[in-house]
N, C-alpha and C positions, 0 to 999 in steps of 0.2 A: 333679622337673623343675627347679626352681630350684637344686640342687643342680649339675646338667648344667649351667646356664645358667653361674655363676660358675665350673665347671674351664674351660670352653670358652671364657669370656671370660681366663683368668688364662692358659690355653695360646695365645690370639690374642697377649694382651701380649708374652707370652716371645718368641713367632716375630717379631714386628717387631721387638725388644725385639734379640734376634741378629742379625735381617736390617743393622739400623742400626749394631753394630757393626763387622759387617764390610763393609759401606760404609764408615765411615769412616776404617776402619785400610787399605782400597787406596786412599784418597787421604792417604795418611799422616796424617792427623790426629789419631790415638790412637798409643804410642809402644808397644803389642806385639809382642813376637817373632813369628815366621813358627812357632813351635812352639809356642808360647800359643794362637798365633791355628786349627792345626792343632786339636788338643788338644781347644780350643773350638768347631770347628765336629763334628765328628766325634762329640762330645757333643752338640750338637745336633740334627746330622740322625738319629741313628740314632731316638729318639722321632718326630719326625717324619717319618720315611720309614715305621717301624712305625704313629702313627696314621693316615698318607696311606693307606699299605697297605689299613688298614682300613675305612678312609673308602672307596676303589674298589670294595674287595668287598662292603661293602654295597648301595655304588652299583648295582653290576653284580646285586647279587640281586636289588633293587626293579627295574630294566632287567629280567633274565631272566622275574621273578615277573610284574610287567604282559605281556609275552610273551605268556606262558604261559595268561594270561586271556584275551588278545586269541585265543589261539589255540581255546582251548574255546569263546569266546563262537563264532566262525568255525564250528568243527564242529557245533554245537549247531544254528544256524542252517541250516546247510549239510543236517545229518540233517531237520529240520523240514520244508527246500522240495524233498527227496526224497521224503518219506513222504508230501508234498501232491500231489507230482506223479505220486508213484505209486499216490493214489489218484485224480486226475484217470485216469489213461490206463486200470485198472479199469472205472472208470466209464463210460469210450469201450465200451471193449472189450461191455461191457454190454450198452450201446444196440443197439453194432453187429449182434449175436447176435439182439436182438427187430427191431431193422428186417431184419435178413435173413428171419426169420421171416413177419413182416409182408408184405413182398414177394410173398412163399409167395400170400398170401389175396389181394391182389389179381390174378394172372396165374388162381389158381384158383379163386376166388370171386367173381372183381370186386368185391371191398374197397375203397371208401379211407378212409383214414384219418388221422388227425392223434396221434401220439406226446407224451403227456405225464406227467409226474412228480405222484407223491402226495406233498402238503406239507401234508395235515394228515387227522383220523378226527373223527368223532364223540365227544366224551370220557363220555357219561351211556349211549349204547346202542352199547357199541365196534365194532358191526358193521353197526349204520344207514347212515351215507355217507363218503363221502370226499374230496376237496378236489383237483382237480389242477391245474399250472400253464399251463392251457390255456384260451384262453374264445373271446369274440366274431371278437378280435381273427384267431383263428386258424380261423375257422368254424365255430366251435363252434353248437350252437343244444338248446335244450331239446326232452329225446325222445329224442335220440341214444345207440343204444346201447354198453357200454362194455364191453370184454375186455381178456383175456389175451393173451400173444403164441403160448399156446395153445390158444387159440380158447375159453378157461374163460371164463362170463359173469361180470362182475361186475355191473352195473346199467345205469342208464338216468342220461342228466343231468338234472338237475332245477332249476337255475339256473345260468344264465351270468353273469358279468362280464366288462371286456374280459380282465384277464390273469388270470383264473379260472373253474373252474368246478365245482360241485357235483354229485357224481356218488352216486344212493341205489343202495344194493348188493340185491343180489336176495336177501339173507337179512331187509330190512326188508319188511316183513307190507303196508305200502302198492304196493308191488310185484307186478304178479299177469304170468306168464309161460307160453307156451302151451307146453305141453312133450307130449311123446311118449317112448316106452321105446323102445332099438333094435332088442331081439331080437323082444318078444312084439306092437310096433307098437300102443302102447295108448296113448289120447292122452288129455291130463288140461289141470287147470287148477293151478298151481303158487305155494303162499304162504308166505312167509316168515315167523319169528318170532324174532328175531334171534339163533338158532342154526345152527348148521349140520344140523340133521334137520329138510326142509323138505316141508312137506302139499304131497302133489300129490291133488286133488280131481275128482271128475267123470269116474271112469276108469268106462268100459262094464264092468259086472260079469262078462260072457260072457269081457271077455279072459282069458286064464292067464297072469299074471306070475311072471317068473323073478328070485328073489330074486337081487342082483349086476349083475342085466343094466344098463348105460349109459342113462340119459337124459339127453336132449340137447334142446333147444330144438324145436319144431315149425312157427313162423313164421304159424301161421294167426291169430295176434293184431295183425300186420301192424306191432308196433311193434320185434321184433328178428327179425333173419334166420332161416333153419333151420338147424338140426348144427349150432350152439354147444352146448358140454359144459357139464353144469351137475354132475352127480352118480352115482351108483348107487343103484338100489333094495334099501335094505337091510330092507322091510316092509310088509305090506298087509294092508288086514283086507278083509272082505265080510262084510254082515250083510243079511240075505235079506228084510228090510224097506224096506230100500235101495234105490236104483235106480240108485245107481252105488259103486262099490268104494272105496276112499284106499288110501294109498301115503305112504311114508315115505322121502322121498329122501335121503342124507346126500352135502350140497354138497361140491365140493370145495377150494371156494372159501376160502382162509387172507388175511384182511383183511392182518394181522401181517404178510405176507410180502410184501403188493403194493409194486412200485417203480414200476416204470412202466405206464400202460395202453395200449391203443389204444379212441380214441374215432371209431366209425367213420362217415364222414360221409358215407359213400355204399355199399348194400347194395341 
């Protein structure tokens, strides 16, 4: 570096060092010929035109090279607020597909409901409750039951805040839900254990259940509506001691999967 430092000063000298000759030989004050003085500039610009030369094209590569960054920084960016924006309008498209859904239940059902996002689970029994960004603010109120956008139960709320609410899924065992079979019309009492193969208890033992058949919500518990889908009967014992049969229902219900629910505030 210091080596740079001293040609570049010793090449600075030279060029004033020439400049000032031939300054003063056009106001004649040095007594050189016009072929001297030829001779001698000619010898000099050619090093200097060659390290001007190269002086530019360095110039011009830091020029091109900053460019060139400006210009990736530019697409880099550019790809970022695409790939944001195209997962904002995903996520319209989403919505749009479950409130159209939704609509469905309240012309056929008299539904209504309030739409809201899961933003957090249970971390110690991943299937206990779930958190959505819905509360007071929005009509929320504790008791309120909570679905799918096809009509799959997931739970009841269980505390509100204003811009939250706490929603326990129907595979927590504090959960008890009035349910019935579709085909063989056998109606039980339904508990969770934070699986998805949930006891249905209390089933008349006269009924004949049909392994696969739909059960669905039965509404006589008065705290969630009727035909909401919960499962299929994948088992049942009867033991002749008994006075009523069980049943083994396997939920359909994928916590993992929930995005949005509907929390339905009037049924």
């Amino acid at each position: 570096m210091r080596l740079f430092k001293n040609k570049f000063f010793i090449f600075l000298l030279f060029l004033i060092f020439s400049f000032l000759i031939i300054f003063l030989n056009s106001r004649k004050l040095l007594g050189f010929s016009n072929n001297f003085l030829n001779v001698f500039v000619s010898s000099v610009s050619k090093p200097v035109w060659l390290v001007s030369g190269r002086f530019s094209s360095l110039f011009s590569f830091i020029v091109d090279l900053k460019n060139i960054r400006s210009e990736d920084f530019n697409l880099k960016d550019k790809n970022q607020r695409l790939l944001a924006e195209n997962i904002y309008l995903k996520d319209l498209l989403k919505e749009k597909e479950i409130l159209d859904k939704a609509r469905e239940f309240h012309i056929k059902d008299n539904f209504d409901w309030q739409i809201g996002r899961v933003i957090g689970m249970d971390i110690q029994n991943w299937s206990g409750y779930v958190i959505v960004d819905i509360g007071s603010d929005d009509g929320i109120k504790i008791g309120m039951p909570v679905i799918t956008q096809n009509k799959l139960l997931v739970g009841k709320v269980i505390e509100v805040e204003k811009k939250f609410s706490k929603i326990s899924t129907l595979l927590n065992p504090s959960i008890k839900v009035a349910t019935k079979t579709q085909d063989s019309q056998a109606f039980g009492m339904l508990t969770g254990d934070y699986t998805k193969s949930l006891l249905m208890d209390f089933i008349d033992k006269d009924k004949v259940l049909l392994l696969g058949e739909p059960v669905m919500t039965s509404g006589k518990d008065g705290f969630f509506p009727a035909g909401l889908v919960i499962g299929e009967l994948k088992n049942f014992e009867i033991k002749p001691e008994n006075l009523f049969q069980t049943a083994i229902i396997r939920s359909e219900l994928n916590i993992y999967d929930l995005d949005r629910v509907l929390v339905l505030t009037k049924f």
